[in-house]
C-alpha positions as CSV (number, residue, x, y, z in Angstrom):
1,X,-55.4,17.9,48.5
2,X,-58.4,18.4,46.4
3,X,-61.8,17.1,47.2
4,X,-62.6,13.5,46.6
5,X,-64.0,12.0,43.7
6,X,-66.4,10.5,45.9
7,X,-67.3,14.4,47.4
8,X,-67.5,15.2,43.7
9,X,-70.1,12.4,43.1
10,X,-71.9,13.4,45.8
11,X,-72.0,17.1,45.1
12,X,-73.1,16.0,41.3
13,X,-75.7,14.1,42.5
14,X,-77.2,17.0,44.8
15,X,-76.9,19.4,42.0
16,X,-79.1,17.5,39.9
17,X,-81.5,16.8,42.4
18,X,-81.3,20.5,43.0
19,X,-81.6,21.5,39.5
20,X,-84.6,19.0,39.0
21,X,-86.7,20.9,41.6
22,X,-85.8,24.5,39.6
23,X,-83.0,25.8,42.2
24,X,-81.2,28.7,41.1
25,X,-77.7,29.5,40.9
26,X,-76.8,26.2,41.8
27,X,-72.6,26.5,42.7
28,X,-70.1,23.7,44.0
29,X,-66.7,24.9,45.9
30,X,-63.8,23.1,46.8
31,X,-63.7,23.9,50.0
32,X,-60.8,21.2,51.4
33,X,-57.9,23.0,51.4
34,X,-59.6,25.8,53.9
35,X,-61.9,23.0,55.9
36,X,-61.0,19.5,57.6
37,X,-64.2,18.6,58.1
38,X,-65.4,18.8,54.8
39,X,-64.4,18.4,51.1
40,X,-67.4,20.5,48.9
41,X,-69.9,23.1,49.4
42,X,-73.0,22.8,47.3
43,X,-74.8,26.0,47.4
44,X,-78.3,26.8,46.0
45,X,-81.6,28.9,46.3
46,X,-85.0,28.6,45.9
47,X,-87.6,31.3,45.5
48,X,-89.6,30.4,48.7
49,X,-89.6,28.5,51.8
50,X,-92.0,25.9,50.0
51,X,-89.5,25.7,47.2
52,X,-86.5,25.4,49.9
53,X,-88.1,22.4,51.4
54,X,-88.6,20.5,48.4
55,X,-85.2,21.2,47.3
56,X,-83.6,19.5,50.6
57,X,-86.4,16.5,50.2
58,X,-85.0,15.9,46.9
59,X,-81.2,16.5,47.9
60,X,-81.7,13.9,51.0
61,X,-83.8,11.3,48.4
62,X,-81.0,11.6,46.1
63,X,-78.0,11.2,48.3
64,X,-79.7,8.2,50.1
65,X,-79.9,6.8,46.9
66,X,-76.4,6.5,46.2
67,X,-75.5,5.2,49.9
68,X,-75.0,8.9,51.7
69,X,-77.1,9.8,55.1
70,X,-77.6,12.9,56.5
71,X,-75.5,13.8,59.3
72,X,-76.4,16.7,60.5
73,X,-79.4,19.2,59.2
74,X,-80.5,22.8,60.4
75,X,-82.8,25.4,59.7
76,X,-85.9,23.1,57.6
77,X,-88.3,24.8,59.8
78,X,-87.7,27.9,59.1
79,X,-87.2,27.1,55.3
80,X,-85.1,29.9,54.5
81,X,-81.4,28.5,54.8
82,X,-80.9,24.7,55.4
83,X,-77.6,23.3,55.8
84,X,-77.6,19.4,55.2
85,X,-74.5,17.8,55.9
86,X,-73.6,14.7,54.7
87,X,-69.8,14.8,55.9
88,X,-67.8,14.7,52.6
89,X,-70.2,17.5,51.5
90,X,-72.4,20.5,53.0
91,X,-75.2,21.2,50.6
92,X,-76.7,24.9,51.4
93,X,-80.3,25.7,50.5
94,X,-80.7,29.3,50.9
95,X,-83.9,31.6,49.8
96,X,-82.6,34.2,47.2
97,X,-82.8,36.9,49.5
98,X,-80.6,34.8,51.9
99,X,-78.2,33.9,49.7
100,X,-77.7,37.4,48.8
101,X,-77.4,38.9,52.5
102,X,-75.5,36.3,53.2
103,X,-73.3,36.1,50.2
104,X,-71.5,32.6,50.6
105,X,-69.3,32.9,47.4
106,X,-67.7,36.1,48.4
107,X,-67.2,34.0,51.9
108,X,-65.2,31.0,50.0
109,X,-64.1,33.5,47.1
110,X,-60.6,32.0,47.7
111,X,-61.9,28.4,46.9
112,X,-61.7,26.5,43.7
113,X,-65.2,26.6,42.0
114,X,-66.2,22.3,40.8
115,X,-67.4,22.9,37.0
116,X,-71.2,21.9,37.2
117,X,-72.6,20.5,33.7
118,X,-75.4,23.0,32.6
119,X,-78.3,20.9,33.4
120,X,-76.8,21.0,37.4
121,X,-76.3,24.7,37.5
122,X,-80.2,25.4,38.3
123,X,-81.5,29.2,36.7
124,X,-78.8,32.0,36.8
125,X,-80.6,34.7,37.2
126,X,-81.7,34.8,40.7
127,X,-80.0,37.7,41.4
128,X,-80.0,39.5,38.3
């Protein structure tokens, strides 16, 4: 069963959010065949920790905004991956070096990618 339109609102609405505050290579995956607990991953980076921070500020703002809390958040102190997860979706702010090392996509390869309109996609070339 594929993710939910409201998981796909949801992820939208981060994107943007994310986008807004110049993340990079913003990507959404339908992650519910592979995952009960969840429906989409929203994956993005930011340059540095400061940038990482305000990215999940505006992710949270935005997602309160349209009647989604927070349950669960790791890693803001550090500022170098957070994981926000609001139960139909995991949004996963990662500093570009992170998200290289850690390579998320290759992880959920196997996963249907959720087209993102331009203006949610963020830069693309953080890795190039």
């Amino acid at each position: 069963m594929p993710a939910s339109t409201r998981a796909i609102e949801l992820a939208h609405a981060a994107a943007r959010a994310a986008s807004d505050l110049k993340a990079q290579e913003i990507i959404a995956l339908d992650v519910s065949e592979q995952l009960v607990l969840t429906d989409v991953f929203l994956i993005a980076s930011g340059t540095n920790e400061r940038q990482v921070g305000a990215i999940v500020d505006a992710v949270e703002e935005a997602l309160h905004k349209i009647g989604a809390k927070p349950v669960r958040r790791e890693g803001k102190g550090q500022g170098r991956w957070v994981l926000i997860d609001f139960g139909e979706i995991v949004v996963h702010v990662q500093h570009a070096e992170d998200r290289v090392y850690y390579a998320l996509e290759r992880l959920w390869k196997d996963c249907p990618v959720i087209e993102l309109p331009e203006d949610e996609r963020g830069a693309q070339d953080a890795q190039a």
